[in-house]
C-alpha positions in Angstrom: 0.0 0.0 0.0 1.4 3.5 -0.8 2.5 5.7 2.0 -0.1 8.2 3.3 0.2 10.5 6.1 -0.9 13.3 7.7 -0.8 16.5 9.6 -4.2 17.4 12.1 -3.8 20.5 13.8 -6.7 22.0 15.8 -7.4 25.7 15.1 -7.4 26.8 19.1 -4.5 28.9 18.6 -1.6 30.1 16.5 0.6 27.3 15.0 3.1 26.9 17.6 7.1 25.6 17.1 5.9 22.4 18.6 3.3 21.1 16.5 5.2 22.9 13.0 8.1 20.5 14.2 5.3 17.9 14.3 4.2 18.9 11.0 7.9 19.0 9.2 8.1 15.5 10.7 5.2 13.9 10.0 6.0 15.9 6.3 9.2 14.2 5.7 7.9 10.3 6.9 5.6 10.7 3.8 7.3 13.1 1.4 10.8 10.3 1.9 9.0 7.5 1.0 7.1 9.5 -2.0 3.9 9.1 0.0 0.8 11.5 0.0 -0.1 14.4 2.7 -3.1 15.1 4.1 -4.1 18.0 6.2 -7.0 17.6 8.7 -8.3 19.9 10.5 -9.4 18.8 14.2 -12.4 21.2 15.0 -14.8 18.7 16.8 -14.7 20.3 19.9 -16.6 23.5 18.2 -16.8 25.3 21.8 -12.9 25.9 21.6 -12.5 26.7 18.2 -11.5 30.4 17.4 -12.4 31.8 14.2 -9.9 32.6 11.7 -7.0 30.2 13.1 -7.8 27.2 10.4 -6.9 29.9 7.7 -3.8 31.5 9.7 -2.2 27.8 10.5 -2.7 26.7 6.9 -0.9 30.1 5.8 2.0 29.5 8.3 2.3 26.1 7.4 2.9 26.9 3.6 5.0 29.7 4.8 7.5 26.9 6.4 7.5 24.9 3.0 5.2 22.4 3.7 2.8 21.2 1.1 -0.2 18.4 0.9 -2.2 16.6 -1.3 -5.2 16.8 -0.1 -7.0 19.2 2.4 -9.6 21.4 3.6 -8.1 24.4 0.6 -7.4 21.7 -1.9 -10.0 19.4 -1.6 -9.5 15.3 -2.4 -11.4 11.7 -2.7 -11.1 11.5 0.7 -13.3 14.7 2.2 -14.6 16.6 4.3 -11.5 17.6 5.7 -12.8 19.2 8.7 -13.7 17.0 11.9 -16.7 19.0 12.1 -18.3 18.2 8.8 -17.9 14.6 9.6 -20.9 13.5 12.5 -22.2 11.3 10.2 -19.2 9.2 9.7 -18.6 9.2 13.5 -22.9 8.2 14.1 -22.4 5.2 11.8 -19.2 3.5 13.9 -21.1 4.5 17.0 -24.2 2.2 15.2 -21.9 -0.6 14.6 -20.4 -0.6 18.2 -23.6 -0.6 19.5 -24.9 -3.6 16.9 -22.1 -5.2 18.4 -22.9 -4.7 22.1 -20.1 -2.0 22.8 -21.8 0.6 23.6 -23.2 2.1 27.0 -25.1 5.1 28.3 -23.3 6.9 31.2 -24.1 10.3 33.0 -21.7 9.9 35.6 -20.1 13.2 36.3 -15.9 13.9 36.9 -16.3 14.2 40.4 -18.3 10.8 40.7 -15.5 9.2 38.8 -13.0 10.6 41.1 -14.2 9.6 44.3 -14.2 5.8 43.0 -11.2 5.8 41.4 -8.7 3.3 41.9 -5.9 5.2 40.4 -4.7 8.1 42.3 -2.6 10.0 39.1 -5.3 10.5 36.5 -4.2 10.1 33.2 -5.3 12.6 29.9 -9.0 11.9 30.3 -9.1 12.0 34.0 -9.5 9.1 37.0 -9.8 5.7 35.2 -12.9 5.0 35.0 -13.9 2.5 37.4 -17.3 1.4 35.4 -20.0 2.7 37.4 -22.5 2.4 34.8 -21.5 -0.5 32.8 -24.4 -2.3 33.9 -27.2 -0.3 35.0 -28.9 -0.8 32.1 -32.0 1.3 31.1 -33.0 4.0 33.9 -33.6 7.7 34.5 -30.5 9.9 33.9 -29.4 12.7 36.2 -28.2 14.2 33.1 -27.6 13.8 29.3 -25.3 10.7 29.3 -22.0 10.2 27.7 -21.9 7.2 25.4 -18.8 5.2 26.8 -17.4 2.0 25.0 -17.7 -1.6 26.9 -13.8 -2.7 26.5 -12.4 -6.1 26.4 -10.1 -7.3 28.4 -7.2 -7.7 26.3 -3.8 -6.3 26.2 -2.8 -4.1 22.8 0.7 -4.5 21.2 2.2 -2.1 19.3 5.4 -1.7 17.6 6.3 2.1 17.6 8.7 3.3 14.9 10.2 5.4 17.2 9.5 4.5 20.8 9.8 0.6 20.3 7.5 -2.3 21.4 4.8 -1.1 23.7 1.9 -2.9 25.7 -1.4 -2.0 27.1 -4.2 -3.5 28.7 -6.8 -0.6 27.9 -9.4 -1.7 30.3 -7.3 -1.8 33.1 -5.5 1.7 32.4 -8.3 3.7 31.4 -11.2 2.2 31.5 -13.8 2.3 29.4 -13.6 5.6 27.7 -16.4 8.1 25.9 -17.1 7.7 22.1 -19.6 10.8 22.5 -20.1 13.5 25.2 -23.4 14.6 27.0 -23.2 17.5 25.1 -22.9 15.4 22.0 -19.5 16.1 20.6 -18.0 13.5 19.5 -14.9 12.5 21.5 -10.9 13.0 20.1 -10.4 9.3 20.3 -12.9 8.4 17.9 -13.2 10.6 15.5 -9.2 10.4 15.2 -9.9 6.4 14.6 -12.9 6.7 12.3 -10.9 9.3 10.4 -7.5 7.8 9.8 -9.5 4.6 8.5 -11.5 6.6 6.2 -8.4 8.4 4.9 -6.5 5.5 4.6 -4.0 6.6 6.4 -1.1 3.8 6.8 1.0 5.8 9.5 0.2 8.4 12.4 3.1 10.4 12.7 3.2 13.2 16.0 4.3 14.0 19.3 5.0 11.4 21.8 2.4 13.3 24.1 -0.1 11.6 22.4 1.7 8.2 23.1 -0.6 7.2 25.4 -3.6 7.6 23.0 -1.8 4.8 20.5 -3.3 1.3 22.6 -6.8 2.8 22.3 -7.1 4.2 19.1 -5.1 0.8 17.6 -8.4 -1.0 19.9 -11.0 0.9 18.7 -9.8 0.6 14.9 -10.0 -3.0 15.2 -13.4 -3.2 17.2 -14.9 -1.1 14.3 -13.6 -3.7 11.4 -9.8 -1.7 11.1 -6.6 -2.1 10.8 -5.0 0.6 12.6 -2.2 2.6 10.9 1.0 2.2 11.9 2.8 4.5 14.5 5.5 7.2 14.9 6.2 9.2 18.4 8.6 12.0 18.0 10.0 14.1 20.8 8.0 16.9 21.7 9.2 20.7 21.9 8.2 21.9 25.2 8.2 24.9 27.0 11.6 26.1 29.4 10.0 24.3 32.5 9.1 21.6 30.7 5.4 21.7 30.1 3.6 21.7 26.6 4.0 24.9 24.5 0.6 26.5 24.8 -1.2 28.0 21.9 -1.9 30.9 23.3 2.0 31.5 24.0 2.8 33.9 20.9 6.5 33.8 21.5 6.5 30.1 20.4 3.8 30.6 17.5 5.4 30.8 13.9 3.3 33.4 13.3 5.2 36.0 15.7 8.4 34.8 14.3 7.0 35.6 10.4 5.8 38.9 11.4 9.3 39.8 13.2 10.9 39.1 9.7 12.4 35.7 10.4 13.2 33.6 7.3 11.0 30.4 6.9 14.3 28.6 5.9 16.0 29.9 9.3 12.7 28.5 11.5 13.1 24.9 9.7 16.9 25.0 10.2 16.6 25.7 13.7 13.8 22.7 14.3 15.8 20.6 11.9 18.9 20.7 14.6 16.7 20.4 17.7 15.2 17.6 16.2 18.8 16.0 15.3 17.8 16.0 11.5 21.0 18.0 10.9 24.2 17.8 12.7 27.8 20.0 13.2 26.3 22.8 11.4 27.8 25.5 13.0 26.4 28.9 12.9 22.8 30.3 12.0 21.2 27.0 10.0 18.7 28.1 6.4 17.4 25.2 4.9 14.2 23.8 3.3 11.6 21.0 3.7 12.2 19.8 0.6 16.1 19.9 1.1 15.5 17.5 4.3 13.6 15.2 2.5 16.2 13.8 0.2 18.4 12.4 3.4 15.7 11.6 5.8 16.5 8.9 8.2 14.0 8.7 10.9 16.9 7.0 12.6 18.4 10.3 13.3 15.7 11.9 15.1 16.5 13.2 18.6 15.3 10.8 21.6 14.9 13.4 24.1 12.2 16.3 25.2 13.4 19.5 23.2 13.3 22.9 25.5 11.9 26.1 24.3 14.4 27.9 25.1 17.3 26.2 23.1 15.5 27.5 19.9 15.3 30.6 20.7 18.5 31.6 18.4 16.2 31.4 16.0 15.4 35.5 15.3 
């Protein structure tokens, strides 16, 4: 099958230095191996959406040098390209779960999870959820339930391209987690699932902070009648004390570096070396995508966390 990747931002906030190093990456996986782009956007949680940020990231991104085949401004076989146009996709592999007895009503709140929880460091979603309404069955609700998906007990292996072999029992780390919210937006982990099948995407390329996400999405591909992609963790570019470069942070947005009249080439360069794509280049680094592309070895990628403040050389 031919390579095809992709890039999904979420248009919250300016493109930041971490996810256009995410995007160069993911980039050169596909563009190396003469494989196709696709841009996504990931607006399904319309309540933090900010207008006019899809247009400003998709400007930035071509600013760096990055191009795709298909998208939300170029179109493709494979649209919508916007999460938010997509419900229906997302209501029919909540239908087949459901068929398949995988589905449950839950209106337990995040403070009703907590107190039961057995595990005392929640994880990105919260507490584990400790199944309190796995088997209550039809009743009143105290308010518009969740829809939560019943999980076997099984233990997912996956062979990371860049972390190595990992292994997770989904049930007992998370618990069953939430296809669709009270409110009724669809939840990240599906519509990321549902999506990637639909795309055809054969690798997930991005930041290891969405490592732990891999075990359940690879799950929930296969319960729905998938094979999951395969997968690729890079570092992550954080902030100076270590925590993830915010959005709203404009010194770390490409978008403040453009308008201070940094070149696109010298912004690449400098992720380029944090990422170890290019070594013993001494001096200011200006290079493009493209240029990285004919060398890529995903071999050569740093291993470790990547801190703000080492790129700021950049202007």
């Amino acid at each position: 099958m031919a390579y095809r990747g992709r890039f999904a931002p979420s248009p919250t906030g300016d493109l930041h230095l971490g996810s256009a190093a995410s995007a160069l990456v993911a980039w050169l996986f596909a563009r190396s191996r003469g494989g196709a782009v696709v841009l996504r956007v990931e607006d399904i949680d319309t309540p933090r959406i900010r207008p006019g940020v899809e247009a400003r990231q998709i400007e930035d991104l071509r600013w760096l040098g990055l191009d795709w085949d298909e998208g939300p401004d170029v179109g493709g076989p494979h649209g919508p390209y916007r999460q938010s146009a997509r419900g229906d996709l997302y209501e029919v592999a909540i239908a087949d779960l459901e068929r398949k007895g995988l589905v449950y009503p839950c209106d337990c709140s995040r403070a009703e999870i907590a107190r039961v929880a057995s595990a005392p460091h929640p994880g990105d979603e919260g507490p584990r959820y400790g199944g309190l309404c796995r088997d209550r069955g039809d009743r009143d609700f105290k308010r518009p339930p969740a829809l939560r998906l019943r999980l076997p007990t099984r233990t997912v292996e996956i062979d990371d391209r860049l972390q190595g072999k990992l292994s997770e029992n989904v049930f007992d780390a998370v618990g069953d987690f939430v296809l669709r919210r009270g409110d009724g937006i669809y939840a990240y982990q599906l519509a990321v699932v549902v999506d990637d099948l639909a795309m055809g995407m054969t690798e997930v390329v991005r930041g290891a902070d969405l490592l732990s996400s891999a075990a359940r999405q690879a799950l929930l591909a296969e319960l729905v009648g998938g094979r999951p992609p395969a997968f690729a963790h890079h570092p992550m570019i954080v902030a100076p004390d270590g925590s993830r470069l915010a959005k709203r942070e404009s010194s770390a947005s490409v978008r403040a570096l453009r308008e201070a009249g940094v070149a696109p080439e010298r912004v690449v360069g400098s992720l380029s070396r944090a990422l170890g794509l290019v070594r013993d280049a001494a001096g200011a680094l200006e290079i493009r995508p493209r240029d990285l592309a004919r060398g890529f070895d995903s071999d050569g990628l740093s291993q470790k966390t990547i801190k703000f403040d080492n790129l700021k050389s950049i202007n």
